[in-house]
DSSP file (Angstrom, degrees, kcal/mol; ACC not computed):
  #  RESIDUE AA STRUCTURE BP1 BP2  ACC     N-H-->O    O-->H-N    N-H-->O    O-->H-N    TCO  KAPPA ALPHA  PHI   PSI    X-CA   Y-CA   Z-CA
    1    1 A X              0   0    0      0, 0.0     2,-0.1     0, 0.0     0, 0.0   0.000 360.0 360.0 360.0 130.8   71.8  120.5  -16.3
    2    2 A X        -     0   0    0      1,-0.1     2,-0.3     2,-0.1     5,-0.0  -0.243 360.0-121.6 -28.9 123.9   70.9  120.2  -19.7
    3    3 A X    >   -     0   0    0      1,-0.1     3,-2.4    -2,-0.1     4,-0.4  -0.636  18.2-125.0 -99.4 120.4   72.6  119.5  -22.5
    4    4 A X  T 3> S+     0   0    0      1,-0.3     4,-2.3    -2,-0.3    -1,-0.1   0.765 120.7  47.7 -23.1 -39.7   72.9  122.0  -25.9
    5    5 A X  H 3> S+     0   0    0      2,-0.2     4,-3.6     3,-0.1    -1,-0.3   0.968 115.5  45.7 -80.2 -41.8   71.7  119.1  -28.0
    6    6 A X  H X4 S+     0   0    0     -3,-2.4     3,-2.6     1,-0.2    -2,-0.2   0.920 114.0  46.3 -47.1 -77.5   68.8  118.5  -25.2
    7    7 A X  H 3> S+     0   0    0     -4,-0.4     4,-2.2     1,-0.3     3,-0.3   0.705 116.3  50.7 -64.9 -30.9   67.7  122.3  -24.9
    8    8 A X  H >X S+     0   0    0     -4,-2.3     4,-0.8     1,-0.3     3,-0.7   0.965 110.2  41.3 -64.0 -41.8   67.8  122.2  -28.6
    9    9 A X  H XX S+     0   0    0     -4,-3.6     4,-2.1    -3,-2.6     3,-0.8   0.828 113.9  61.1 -55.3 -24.6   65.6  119.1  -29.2
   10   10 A X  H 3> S+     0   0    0     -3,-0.3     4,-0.8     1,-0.3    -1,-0.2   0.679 108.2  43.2 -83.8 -37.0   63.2  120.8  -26.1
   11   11 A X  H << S+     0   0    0     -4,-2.2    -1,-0.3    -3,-0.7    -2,-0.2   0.417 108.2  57.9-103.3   0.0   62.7  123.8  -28.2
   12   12 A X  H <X S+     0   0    0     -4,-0.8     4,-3.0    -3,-0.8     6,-0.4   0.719 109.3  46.8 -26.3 -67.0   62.1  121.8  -31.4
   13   13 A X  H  X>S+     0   0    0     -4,-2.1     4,-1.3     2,-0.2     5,-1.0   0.886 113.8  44.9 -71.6 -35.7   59.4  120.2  -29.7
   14   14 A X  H  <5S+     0   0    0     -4,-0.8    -1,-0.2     2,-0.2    -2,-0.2   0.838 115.1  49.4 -79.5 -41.0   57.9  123.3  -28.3
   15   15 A X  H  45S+     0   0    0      1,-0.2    -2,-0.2    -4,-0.1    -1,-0.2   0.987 116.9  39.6 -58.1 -51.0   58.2  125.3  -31.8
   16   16 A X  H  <5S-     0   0    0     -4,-3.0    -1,-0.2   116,-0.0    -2,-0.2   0.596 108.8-127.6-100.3  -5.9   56.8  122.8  -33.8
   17   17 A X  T  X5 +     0   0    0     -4,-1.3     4,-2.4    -5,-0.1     5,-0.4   0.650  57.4 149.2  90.6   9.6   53.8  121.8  -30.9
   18   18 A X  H  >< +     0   0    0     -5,-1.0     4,-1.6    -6,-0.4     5,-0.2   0.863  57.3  57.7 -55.1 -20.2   55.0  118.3  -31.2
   19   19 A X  H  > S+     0   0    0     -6,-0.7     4,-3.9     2,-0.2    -1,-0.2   0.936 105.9  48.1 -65.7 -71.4   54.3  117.3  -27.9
   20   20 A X  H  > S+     0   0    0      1,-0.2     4,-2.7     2,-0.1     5,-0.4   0.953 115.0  52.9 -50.2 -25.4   50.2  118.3  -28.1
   21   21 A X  H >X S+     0   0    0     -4,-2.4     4,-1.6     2,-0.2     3,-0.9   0.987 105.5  47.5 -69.5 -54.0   50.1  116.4  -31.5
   22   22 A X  H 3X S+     0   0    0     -4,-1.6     4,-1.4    -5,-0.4    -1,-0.2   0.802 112.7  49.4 -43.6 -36.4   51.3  113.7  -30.4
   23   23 A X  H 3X S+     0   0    0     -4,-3.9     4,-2.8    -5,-0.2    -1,-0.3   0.903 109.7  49.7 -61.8 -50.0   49.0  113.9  -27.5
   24   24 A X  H XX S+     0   0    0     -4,-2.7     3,-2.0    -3,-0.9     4,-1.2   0.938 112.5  51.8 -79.7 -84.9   45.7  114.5  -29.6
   25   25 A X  H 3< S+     0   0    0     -4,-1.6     4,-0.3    -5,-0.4    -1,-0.2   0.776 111.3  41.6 -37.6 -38.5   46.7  111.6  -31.8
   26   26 A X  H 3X S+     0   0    0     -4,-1.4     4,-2.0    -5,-0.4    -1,-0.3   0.868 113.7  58.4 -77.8 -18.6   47.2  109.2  -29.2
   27   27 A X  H <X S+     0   0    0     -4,-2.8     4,-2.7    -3,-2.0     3,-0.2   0.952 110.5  38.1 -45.2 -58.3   44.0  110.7  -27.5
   28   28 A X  H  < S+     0   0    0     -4,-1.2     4,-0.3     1,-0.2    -1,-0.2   0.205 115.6  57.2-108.9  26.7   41.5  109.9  -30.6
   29   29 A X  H  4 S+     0   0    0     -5,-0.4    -1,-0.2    -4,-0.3     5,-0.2   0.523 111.5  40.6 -95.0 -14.0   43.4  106.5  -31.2
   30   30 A X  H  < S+     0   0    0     -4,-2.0    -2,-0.2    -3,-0.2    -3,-0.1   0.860 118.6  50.0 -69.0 -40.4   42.6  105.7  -27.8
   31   31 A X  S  < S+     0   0    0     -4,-2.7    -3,-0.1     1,-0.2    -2,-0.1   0.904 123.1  25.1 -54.0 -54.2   39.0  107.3  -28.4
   32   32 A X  S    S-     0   0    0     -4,-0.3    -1,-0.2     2,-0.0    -3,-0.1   0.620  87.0-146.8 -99.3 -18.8   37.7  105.5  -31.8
   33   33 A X        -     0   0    0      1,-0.1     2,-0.4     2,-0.1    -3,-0.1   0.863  25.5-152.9  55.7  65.2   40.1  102.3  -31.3
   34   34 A X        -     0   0    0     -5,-0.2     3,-0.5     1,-0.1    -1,-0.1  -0.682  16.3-129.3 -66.3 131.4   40.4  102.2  -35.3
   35   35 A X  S    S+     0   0    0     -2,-0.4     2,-0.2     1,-0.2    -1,-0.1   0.621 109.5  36.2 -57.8 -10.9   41.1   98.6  -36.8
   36   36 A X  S  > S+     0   0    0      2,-0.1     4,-2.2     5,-0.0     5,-0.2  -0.575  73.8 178.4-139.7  90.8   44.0  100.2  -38.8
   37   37 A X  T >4 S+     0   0    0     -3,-0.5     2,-1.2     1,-0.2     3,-0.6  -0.267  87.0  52.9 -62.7-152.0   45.7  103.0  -36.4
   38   38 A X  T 3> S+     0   0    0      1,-0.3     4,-2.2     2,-0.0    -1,-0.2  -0.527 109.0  44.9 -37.2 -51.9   48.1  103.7  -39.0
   39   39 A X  H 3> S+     0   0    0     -2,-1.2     4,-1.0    -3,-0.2    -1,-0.3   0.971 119.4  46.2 -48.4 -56.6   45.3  104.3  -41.8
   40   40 A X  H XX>S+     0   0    0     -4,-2.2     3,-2.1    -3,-0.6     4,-1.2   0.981 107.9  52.1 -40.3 -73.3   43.4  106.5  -39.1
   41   41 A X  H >>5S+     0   0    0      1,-0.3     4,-3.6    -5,-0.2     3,-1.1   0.723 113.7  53.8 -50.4 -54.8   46.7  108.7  -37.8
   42   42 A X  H 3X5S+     0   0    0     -4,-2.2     4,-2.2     1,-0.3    -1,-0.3   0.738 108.7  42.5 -47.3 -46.1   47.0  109.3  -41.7
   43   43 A X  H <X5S+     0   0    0     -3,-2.1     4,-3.3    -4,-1.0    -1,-0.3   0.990 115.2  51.5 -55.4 -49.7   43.5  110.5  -42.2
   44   44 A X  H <X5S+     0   0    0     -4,-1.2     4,-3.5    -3,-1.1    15,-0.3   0.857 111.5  44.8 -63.3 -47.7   43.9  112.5  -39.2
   45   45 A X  H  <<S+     0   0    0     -4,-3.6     4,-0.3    -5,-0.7    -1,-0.3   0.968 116.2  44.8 -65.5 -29.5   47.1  114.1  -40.3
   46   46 A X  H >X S+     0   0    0     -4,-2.2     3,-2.7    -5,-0.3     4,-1.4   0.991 117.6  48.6 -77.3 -52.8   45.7  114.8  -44.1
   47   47 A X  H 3< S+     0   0    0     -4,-3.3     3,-0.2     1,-0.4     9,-0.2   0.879 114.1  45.3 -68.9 -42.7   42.3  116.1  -42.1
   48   48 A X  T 3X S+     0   0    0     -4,-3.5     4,-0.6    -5,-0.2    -1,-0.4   0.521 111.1  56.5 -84.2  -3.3   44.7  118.3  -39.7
   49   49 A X  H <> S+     0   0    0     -3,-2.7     4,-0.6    -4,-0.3    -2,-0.2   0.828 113.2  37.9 -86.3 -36.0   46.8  119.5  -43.1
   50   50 A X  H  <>S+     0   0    0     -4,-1.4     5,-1.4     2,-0.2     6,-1.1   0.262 105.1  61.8-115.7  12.0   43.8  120.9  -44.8
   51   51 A X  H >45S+     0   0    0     -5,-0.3     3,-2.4     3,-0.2    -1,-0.2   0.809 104.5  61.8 -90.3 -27.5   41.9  122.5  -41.6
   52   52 A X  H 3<5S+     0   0    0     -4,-0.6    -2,-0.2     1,-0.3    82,-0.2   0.895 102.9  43.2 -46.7 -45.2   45.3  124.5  -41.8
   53   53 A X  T 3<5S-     0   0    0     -4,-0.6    -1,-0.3     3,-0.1    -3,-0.1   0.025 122.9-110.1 -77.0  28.7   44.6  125.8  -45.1
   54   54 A X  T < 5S+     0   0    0     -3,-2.4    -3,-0.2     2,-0.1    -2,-0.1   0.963  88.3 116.6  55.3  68.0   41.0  126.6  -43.9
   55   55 A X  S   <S+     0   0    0     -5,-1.4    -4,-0.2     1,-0.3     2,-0.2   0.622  82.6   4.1-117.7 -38.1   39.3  123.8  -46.2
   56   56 A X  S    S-     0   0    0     -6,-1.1    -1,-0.3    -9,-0.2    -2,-0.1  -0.894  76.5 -87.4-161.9 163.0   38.3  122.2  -43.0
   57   57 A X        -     0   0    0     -2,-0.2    -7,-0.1     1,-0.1     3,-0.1   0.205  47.7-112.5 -86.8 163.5   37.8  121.8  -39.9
   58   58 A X        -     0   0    0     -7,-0.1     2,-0.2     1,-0.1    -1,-0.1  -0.188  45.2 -92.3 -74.5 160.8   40.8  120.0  -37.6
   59   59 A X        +     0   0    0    -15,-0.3     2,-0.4    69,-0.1    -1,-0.1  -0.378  53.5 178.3 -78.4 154.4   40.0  116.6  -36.1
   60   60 A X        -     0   0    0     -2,-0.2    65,-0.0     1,-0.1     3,-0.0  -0.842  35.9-131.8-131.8 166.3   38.5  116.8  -32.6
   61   61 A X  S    S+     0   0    0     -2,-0.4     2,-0.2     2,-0.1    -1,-0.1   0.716  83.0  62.8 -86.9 -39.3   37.2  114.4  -29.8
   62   62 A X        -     0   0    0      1,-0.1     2,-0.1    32,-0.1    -2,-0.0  -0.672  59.3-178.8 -90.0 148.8   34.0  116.2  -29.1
   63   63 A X        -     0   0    0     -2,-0.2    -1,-0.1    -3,-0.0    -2,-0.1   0.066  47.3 -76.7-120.5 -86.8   31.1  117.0  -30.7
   64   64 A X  S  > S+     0   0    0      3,-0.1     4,-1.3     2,-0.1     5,-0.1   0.490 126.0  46.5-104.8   0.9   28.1  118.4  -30.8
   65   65 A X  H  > S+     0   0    0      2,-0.2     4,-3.3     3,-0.2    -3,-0.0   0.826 113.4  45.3 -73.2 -45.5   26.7  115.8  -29.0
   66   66 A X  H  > S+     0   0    0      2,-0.2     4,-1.3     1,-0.2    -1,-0.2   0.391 107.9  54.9-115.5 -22.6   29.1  115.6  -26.7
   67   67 A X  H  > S+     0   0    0      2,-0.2     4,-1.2     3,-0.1     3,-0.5   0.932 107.4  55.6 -88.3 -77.3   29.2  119.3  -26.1
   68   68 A X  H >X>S+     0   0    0     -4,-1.3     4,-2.0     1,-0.3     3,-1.0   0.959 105.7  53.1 -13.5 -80.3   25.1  119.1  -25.4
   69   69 A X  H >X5S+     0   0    0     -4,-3.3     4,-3.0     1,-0.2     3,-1.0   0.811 103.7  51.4 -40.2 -51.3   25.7  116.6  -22.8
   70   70 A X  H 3X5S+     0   0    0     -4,-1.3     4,-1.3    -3,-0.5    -1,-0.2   0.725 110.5  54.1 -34.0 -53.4   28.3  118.8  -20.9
   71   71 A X  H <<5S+     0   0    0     -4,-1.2     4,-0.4    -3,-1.0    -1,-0.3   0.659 107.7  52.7 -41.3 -60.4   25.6  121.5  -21.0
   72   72 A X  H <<5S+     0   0    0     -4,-2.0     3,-0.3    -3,-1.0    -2,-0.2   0.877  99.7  53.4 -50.3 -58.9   23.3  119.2  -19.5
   73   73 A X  H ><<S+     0   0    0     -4,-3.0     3,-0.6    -5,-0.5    -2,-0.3   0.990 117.8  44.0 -63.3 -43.9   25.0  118.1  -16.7
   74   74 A X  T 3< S+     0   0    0     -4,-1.3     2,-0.3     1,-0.3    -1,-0.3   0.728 115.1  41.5 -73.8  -4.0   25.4  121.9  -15.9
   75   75 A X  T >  S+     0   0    0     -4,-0.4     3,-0.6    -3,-0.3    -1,-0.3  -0.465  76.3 151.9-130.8  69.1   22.4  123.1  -16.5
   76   76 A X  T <  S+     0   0    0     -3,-0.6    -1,-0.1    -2,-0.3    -2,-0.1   0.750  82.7  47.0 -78.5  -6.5   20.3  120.0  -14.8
   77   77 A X  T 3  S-     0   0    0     -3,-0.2    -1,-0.2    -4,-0.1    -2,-0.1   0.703 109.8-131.3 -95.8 -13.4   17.6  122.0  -13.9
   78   78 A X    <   +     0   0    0     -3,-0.6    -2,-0.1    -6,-0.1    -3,-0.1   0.812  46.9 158.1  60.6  61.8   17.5  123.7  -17.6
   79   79 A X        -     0   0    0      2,-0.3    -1,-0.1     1,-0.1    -3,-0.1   0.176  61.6-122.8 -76.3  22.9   17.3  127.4  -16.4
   80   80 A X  S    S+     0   0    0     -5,-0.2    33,-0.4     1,-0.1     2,-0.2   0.703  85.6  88.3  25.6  39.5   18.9  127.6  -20.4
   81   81 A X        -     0   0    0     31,-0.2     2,-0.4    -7,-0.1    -2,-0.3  -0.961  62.8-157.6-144.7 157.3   22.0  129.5  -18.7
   82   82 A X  B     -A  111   0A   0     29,-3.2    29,-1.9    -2,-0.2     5,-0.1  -0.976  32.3-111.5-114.3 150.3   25.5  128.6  -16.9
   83   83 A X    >>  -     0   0    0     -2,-0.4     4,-4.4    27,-0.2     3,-1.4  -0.520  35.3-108.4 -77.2 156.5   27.3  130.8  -14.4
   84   84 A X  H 3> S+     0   0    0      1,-0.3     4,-3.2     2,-0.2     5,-0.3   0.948 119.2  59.5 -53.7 -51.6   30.8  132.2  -16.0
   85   85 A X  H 3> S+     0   0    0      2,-0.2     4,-0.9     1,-0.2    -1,-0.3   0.714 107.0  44.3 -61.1 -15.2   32.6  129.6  -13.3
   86   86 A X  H <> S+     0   0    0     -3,-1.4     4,-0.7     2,-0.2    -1,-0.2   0.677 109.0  51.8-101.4 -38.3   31.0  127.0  -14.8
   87   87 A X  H >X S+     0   0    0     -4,-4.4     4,-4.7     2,-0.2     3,-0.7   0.927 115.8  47.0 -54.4 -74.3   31.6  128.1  -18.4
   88   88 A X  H 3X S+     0   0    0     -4,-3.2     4,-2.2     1,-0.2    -2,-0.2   0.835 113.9  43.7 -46.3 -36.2   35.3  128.4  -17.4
   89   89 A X  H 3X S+     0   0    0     -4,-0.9     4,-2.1    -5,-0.3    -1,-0.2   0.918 115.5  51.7 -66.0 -44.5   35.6  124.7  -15.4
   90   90 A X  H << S+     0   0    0     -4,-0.7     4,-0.5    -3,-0.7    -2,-0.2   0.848 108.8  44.8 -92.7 -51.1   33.7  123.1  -18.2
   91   91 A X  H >X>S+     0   0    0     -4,-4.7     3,-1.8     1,-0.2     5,-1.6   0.954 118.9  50.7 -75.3 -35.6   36.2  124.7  -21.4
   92   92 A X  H ><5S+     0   0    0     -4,-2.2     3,-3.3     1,-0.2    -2,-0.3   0.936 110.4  47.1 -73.5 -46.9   39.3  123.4  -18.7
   93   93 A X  T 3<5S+     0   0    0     -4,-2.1    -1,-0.2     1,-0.3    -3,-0.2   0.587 109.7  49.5 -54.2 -36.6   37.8  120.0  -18.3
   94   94 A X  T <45S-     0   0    0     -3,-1.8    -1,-0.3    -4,-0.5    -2,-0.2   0.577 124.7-110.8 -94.4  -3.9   37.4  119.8  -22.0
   95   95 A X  T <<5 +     0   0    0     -3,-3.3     2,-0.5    -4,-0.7    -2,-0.2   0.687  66.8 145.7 109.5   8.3   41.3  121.0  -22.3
   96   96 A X      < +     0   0    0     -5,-1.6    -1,-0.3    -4,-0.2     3,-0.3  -0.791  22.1 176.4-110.2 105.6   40.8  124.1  -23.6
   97   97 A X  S    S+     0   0    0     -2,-0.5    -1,-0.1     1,-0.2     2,-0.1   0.565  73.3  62.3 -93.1  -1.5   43.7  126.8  -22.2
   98   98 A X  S    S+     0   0    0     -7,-0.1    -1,-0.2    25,-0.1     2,-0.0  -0.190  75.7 179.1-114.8  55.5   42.9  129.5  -23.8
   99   99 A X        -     0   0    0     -3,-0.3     2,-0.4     1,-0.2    21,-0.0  -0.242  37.0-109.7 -79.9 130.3   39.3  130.3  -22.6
  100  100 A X    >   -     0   0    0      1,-0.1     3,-0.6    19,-0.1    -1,-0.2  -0.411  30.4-159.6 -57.3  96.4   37.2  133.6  -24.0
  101  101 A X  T 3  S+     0   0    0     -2,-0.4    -1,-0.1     1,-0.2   -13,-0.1   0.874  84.9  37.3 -66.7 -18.5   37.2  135.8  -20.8
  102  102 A X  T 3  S+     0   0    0      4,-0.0    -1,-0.2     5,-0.0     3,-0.1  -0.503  78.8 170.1-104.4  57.1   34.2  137.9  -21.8
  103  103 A X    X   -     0   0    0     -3,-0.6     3,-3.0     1,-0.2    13,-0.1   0.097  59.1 -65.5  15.3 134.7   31.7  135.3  -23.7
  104  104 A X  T 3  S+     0   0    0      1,-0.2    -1,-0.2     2,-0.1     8,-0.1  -0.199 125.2  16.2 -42.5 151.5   28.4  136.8  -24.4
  105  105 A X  T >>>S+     0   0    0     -3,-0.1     3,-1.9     6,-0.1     4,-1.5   0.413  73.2 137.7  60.7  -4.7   26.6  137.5  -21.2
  106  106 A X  G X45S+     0   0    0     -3,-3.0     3,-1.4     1,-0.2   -22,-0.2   0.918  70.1  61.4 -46.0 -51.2   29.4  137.3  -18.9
  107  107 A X  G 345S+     0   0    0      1,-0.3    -1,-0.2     2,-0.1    -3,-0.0   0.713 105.6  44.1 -64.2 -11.8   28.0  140.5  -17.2
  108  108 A X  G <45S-     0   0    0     -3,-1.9    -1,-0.3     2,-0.1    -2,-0.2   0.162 111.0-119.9 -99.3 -13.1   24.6  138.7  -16.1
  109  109 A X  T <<5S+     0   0    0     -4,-1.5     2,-0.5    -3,-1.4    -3,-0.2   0.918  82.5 132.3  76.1  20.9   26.9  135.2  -14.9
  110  110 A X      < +     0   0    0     -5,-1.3     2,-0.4   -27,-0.1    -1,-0.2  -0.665  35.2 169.7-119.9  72.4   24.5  134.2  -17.7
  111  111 A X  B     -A   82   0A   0    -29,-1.9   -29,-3.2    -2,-0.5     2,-0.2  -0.793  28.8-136.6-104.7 134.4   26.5  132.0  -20.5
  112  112 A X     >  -     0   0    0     -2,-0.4     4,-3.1   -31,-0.2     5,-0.3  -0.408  19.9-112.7 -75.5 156.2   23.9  130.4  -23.0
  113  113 A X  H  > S+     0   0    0    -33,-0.4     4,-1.4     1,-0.3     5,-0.1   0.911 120.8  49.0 -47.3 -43.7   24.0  126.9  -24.2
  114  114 A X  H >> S+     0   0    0      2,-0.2     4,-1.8     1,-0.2     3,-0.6   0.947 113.9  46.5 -77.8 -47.0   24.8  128.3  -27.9
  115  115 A X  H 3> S+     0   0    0      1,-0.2     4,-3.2     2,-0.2    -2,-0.2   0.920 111.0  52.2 -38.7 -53.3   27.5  130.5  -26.4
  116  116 A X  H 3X S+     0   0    0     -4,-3.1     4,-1.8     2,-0.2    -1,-0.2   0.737 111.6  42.5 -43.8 -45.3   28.9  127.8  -24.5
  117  117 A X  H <X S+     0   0    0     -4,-1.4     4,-1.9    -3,-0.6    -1,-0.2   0.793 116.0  55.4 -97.0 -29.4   29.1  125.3  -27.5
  118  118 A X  H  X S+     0   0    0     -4,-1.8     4,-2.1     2,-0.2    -2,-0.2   0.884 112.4  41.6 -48.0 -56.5   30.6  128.6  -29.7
  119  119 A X  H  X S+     0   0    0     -4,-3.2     4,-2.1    -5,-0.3    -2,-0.2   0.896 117.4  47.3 -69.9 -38.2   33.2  129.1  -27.3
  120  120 A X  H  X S+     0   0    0     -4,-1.8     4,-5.1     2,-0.2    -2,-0.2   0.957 108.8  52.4 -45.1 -67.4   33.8  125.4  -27.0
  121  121 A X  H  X S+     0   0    0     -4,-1.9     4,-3.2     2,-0.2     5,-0.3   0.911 113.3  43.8 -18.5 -80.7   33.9  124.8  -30.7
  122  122 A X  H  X S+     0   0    0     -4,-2.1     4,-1.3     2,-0.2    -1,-0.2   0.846 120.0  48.8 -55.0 -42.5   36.7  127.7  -31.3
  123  123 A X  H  X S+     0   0    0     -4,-2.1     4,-1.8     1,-0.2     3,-0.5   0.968 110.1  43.7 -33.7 -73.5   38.5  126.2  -28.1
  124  124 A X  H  X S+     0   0    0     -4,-5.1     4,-2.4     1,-0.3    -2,-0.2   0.840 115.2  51.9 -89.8 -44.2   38.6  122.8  -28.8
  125  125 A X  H  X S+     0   0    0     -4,-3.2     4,-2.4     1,-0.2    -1,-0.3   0.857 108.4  50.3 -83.0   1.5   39.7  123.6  -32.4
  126  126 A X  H >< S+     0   0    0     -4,-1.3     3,-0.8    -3,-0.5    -2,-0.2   0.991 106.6  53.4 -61.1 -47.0   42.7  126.0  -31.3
  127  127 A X  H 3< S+     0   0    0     -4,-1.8    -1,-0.2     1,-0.2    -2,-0.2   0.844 116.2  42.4 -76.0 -15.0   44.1  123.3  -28.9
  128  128 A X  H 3< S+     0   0    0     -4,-2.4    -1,-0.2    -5,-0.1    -2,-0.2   0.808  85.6  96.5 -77.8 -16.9   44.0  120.7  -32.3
  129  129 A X    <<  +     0   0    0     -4,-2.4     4,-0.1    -3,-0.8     3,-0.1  -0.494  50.8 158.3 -39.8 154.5   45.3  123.4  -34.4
  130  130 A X        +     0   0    0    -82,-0.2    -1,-0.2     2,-0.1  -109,-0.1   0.098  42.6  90.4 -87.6 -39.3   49.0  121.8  -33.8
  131  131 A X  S    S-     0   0    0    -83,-0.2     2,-0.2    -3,-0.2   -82,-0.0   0.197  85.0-104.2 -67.2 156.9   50.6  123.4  -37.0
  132  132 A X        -     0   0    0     -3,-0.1     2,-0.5     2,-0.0    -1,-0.1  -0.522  48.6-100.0 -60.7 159.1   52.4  126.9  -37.1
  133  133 A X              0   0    0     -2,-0.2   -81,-0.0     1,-0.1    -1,-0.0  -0.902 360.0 360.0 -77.5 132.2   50.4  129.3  -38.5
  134  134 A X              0   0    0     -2,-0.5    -1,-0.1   -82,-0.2    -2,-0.0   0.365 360.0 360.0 -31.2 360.0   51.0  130.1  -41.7
């Protein structure tokens, strides 16, 4: 059983989201392999300080590139649609837990490439969000 001092540090870590930062940071120091990971986690944190205050946007792994490709691989045939299951596998893949259940077109099983990369976008920057919200 846990210990007071544990549950407290446990709910530390869960209040302040340390665990997913820590994650994202060791993620995109594994990703870009910067020659000075300390300079990098510093950018990263000052980049992730001022997408809190809306100035811009949080650091991410993907982009639009990267997002395209995804797109691609689902859509090989380019009908310029995805099925809703495919939308949904595609934002969990990329890490994303909090996934739009109605997305434009959801009633036609018909999610467009620009939807797709919208929904992504807003995904992918919630799960870097780490901060409280103001």
């Amino acid at each position: 059983m846990a210990t007071r001092r544990e549950k407290d540090a446990a709910d530390y870590l869960k209040k302040h989201k340390i665990i997913e930062l820590m994650e994202n940071l060791t993620s995109m120091l594994f990703f870009h392999r910067p020659e000075n990971p300390r300079e990098f986690l510093v950018e990263q944190l000052e980049q992730l300080k001022i997408s809190q205050h809306g100035g811009i946007k949080g650091p991410s792994l993907f982009n639009n590139s990267n997002l395209d490709a995804v797109y691609g691989i689902l859509d090989p045939t380019n009908q310029r649609y995805i099925t809703f299951e495919q939308y949904k596998q595609a934002l969990t893949t990329l890490g994303i837990k909090d996934i739009n259940a109605s997305p434009e077109c959801v009633n036609e099983n018909r999610i467009s490439h620009e939807t797709f990369k919208t929904e992504a976008i807003q995904g992918l920057q919630r799960c870097s969000a780490t901060y409280k919200k103001p």
